[in-house]
NUTI-469266 format. One record per residue (C-alpha): residue number from 1; residue in three letters; chain; x, y, z. Coordinates in steps of 0.001 Angstrom, whole numbers, padded with zeros to 6 digits. Each point is the difference from the previous one (the first is absolute). Layout:
NUM; ala; A; X; Y; Z
...
//
This chain:
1; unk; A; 000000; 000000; 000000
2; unk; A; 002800; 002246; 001028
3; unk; A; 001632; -000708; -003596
4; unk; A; -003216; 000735; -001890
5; unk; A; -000174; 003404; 001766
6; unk; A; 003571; 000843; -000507
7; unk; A; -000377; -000735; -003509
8; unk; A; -003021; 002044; -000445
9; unk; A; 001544; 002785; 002255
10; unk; A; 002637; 000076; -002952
11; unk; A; -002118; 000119; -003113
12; unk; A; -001430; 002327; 001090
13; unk; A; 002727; 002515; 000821
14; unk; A; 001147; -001685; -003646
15; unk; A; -003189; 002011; -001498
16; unk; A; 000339; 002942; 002103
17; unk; A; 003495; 000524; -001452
18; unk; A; -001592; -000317; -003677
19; unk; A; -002381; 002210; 000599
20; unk; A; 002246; 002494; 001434
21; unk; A; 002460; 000124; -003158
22; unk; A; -003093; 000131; -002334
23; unk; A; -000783; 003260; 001612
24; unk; A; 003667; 001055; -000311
25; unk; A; -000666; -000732; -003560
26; unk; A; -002834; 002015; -000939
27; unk; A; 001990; 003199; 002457
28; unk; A; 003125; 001767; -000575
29; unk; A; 001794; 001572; 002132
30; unk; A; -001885; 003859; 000862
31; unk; A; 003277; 001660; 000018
32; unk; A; 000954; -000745; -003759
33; unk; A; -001914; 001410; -003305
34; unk; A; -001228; -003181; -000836
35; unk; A; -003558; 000680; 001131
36; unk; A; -000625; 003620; -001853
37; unk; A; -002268; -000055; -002238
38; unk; A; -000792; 003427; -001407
39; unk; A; -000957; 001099; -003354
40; unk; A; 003470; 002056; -000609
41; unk; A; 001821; -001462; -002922
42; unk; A; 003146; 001380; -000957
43; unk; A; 001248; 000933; -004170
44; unk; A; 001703; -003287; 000353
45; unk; A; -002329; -002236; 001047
46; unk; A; -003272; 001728; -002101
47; unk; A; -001598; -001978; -002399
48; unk; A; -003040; 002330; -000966
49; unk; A; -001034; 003863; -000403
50; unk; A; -003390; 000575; 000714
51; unk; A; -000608; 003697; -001111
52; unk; A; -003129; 002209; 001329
53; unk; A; -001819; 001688; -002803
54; unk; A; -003393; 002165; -000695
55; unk; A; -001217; -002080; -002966
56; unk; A; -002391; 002764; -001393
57; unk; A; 003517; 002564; -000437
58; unk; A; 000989; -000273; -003774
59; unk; A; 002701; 000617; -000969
60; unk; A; 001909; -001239; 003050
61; unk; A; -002813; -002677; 000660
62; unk; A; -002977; -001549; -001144
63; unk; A; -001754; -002796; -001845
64; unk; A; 000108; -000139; -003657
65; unk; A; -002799; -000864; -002146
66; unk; A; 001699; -003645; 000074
67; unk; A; -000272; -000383; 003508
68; unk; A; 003844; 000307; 000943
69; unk; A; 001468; 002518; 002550
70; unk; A; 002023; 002451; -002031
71; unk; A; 001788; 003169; 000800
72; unk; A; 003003; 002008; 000103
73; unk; A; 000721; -000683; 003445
74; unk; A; -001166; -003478; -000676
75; unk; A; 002673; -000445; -002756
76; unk; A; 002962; 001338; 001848
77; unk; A; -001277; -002158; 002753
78; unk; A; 000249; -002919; -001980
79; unk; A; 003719; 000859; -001365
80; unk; A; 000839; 000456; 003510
81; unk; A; -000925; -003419; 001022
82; unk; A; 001588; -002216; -002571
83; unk; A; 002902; 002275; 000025
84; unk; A; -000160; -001205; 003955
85; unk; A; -001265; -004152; -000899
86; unk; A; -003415; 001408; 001804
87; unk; A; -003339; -001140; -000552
88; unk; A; -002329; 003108; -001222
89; unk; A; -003125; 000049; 002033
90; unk; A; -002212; 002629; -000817
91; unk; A; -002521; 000865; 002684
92; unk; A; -002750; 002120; -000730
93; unk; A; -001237; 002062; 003228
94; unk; A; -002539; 001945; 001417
95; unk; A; 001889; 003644; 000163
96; unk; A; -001413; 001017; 003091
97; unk; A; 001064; -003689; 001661
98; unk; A; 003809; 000184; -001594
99; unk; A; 001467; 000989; 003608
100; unk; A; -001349; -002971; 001541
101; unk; A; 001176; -002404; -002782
102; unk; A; 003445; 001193; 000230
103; unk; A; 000302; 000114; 003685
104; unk; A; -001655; -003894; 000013
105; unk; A; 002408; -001266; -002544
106; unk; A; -002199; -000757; -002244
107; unk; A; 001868; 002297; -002909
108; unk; A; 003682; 001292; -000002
109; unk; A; -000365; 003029; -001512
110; unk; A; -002611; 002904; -001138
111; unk; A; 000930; 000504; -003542
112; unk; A; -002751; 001242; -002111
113; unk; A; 000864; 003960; -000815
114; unk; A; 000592; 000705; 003704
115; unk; A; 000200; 003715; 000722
116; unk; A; 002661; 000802; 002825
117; unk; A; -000202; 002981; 000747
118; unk; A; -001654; 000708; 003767
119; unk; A; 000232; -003843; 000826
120; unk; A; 004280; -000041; -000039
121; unk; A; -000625; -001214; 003814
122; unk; A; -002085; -002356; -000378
123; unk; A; 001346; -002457; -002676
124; unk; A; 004002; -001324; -000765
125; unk; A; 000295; 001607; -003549
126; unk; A; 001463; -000720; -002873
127; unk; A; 001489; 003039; -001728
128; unk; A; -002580; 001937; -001781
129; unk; A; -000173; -001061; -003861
130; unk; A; -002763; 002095; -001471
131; unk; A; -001129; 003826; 000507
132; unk; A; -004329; 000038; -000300
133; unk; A; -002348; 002850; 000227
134; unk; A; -003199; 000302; 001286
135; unk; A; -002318; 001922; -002704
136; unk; A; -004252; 000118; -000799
137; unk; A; -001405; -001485; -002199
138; unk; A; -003152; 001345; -001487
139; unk; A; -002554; -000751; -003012
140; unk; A; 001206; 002129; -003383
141; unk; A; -002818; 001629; -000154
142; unk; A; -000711; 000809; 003140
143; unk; A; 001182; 003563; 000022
144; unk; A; 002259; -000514; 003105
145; unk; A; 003529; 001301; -000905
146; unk; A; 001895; 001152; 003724
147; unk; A; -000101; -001102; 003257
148; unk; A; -002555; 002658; 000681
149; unk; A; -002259; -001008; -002151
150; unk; A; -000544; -003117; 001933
151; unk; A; -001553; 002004; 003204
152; unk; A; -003284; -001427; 000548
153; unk; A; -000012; -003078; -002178
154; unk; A; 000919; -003698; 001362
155; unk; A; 003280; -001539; -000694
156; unk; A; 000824; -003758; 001073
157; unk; A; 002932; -001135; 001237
158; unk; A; 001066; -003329; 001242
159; unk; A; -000050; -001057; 003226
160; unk; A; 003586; 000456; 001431
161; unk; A; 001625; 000865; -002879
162; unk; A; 002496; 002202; -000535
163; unk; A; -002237; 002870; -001258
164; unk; A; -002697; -000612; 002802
165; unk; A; 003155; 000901; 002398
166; unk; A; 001249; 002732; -002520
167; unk; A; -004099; 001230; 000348
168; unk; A; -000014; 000048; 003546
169; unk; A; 003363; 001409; 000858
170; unk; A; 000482; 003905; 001112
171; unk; A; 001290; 001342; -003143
172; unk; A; -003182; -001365; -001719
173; unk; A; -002357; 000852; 002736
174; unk; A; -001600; 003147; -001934
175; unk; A; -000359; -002071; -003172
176; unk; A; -001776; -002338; 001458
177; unk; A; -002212; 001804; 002436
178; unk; A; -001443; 001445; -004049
179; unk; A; -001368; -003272; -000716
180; unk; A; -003455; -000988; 000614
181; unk; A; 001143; -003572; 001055
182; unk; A; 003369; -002346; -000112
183; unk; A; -001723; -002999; -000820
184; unk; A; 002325; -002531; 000941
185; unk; A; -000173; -003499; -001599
186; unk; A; 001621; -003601; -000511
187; unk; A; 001796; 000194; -002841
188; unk; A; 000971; 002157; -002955
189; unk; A; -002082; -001952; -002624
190; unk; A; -003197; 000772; 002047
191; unk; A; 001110; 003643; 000185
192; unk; A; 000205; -000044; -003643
193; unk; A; -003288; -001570; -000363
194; unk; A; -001736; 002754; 002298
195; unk; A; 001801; 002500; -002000
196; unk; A; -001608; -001629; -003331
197; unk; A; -003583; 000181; 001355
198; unk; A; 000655; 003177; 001497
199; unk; A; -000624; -000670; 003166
200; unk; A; 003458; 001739; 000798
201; unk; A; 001456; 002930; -001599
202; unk; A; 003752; -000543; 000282
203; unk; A; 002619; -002904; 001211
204; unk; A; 003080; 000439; 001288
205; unk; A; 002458; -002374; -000121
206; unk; A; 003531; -000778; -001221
207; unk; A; 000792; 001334; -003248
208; unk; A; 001510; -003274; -001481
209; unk; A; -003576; -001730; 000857
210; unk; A; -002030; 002267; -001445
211; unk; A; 002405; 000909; -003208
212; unk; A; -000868; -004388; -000146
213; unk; A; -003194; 000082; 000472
214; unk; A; -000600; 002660; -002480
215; unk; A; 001578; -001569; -002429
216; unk; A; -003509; -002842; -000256
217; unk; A; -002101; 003262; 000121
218; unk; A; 001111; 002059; -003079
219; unk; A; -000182; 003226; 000222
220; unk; A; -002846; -000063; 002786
221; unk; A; 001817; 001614; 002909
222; unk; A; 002577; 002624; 000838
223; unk; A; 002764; 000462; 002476
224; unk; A; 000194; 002793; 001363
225; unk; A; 003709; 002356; -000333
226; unk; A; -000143; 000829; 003702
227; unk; A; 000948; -002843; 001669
228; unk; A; -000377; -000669; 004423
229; unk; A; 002909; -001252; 000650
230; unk; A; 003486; -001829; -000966
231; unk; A; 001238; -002670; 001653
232; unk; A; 002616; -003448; -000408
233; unk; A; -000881; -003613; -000402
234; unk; A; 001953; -002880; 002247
235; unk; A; -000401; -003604; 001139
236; unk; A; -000992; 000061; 003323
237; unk; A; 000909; -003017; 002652
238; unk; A; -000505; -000808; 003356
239; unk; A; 001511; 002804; 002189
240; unk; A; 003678; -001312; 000879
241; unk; A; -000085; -002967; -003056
242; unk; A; 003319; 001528; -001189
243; unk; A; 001493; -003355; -001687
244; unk; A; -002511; -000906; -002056
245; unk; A; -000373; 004157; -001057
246; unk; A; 003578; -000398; -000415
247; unk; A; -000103; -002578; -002170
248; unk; A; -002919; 001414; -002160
249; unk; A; 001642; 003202; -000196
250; unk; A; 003442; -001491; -001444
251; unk; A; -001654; -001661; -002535
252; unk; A; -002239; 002943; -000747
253; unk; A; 003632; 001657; -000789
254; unk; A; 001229; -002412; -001699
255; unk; A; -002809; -000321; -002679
256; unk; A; 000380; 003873; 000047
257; unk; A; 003596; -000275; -001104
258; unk; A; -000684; -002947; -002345
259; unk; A; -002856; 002183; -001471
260; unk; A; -002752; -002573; 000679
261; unk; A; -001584; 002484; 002066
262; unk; A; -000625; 002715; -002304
263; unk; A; -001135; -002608; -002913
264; unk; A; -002684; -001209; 002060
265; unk; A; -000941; 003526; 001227
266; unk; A; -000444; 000589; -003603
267; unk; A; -001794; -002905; -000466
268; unk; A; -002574; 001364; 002072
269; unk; A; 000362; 003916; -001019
270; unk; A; 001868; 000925; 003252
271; unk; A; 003166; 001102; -001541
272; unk; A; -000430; 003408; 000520
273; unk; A; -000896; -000239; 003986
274; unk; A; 002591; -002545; 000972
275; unk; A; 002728; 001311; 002605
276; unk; A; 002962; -000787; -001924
277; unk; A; 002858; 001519; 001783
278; unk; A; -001558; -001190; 003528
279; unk; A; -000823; -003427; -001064
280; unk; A; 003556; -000451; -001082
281; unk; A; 001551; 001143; 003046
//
């Protein structure tokens, strides 16, 4: 009897000891690295480039008639990744929500005609690559010609855009205390729509969207010569993301001095806006 309990007494300290280095296995140690698991991934180790974009913003990007994300900012995108061996993942995003997606990880960048200008503290930034202006559009006919003609009529804007923030800074304040209503909406395409049926008397918006989405509309709108504002394009990233904006950006330069850069740019009509001497810095 004595033997049967000895030998039970040692199976099972035999299992105990088992069990015990199983749960060593599935552990490490909480003083190494072996346990992180974040979402950082360093130049070296990335594999993908999932880029942020506003997919109603031609020319920098939008859906063609084909169904396929194109752009400017799209294209040099996609020379930057396979100049990197990434894989180009182009995420479409609510404008007001692109904050959130770039804080969860969820995209890597915001590159989709970006203005800098009043957010430098808020993003990592590439160098600034193309100068924009804010301007009005307006029906041809409509007999609006100056800035002051547009006191008491309704211009659209879209929601936190650059020319909404333009609209509703201090050195625009008396402009747009004239109108009868900002009528802020979604997107550019619906502005465009209101502006159509009337509903709306002016837009304003970046000049490189609306010289693009004149271009389908032939003759049937105007920009006006007085523009709101001037301001610079760059990709934003997370705030303090400096290696993978460092990588971007030396690819960025060299496609400048290799003179990819400028033959997309004129690809898309955006010769005559890029930043050449800053993007090849």
């Amino acid at each position: 009897m004595k033997k049967l309990l000895i030998i039970m007494l040692a199976l099972m300290l035999v299992v105990a000891l088992v069990a015990g280095c199983g749960e060593n296995d599935n552990n490490t140690d909480p003083t190494t690295n072996d346990t992180t698991d974040t979402n950082d991934t360093t130049t070296a180790e990335r594999t993908t480039f999932t880029v942020g974009f506003d997919a109603e913003f031609p020319p920098y990007g939008y859906m063609d008639e084909n169904g396929e994300y194109v752009g400017f900012d799209l294209s040099l995108a996609a020379e930057v990744a396979e100049r990197n061996g990434w894989e180009l993942i182009l995420q479409p995003i609510d404008w007001n929500a692109k904050d959130m997606e770039l804080n969860a990880g969820t995209i890597d960048c915001i590159w989709n005609g970006f203005t800098m200008n009043d957010r430098e503290d808020l993003y990592t930034w590439s160098d600034a690559y193309v100068d924009n202006t804010q301007v009005f559009v307006v029906k041809a006919d409509s007999g609006i010609t100056t800035k002051a003609d547009l006191a008491g009529k309704i211009v659209a804007v879209q929601d936190d855009s650059s020319a909404q923030t333009a609209l509703e800074s201090e050195d625009n304040a008396e402009l747009t205390a004239s109108f009868a209503t900002l009528d802020v909406v979604g997107d550019y395409n619906t502005a465009f729509l209101n502006l159509e049926a009337g509903s709306v008397d002016a837009v304003a918006m970046d000049i490189a969207v609306a010289q693009y989405q004149m271009e389908a509309r032939d003759g049937e709108f105007v920009i006006l010569e007085e523009y709101i504002s001037s301001e610079q394009y760059g990709i934003g990233f997370k705030l303090g993301n400096t290696e993978l904006r460092d990588q971007v950006q030396a690819t960025l330069d060299e496609m400048m001095a290799d003179g990819t850069f400028m033959q997309i740019a004129e690809q898309w009509g955006q010769q005559d806006m890029v930043i050449v001497k800053e993007a090849a810095e």
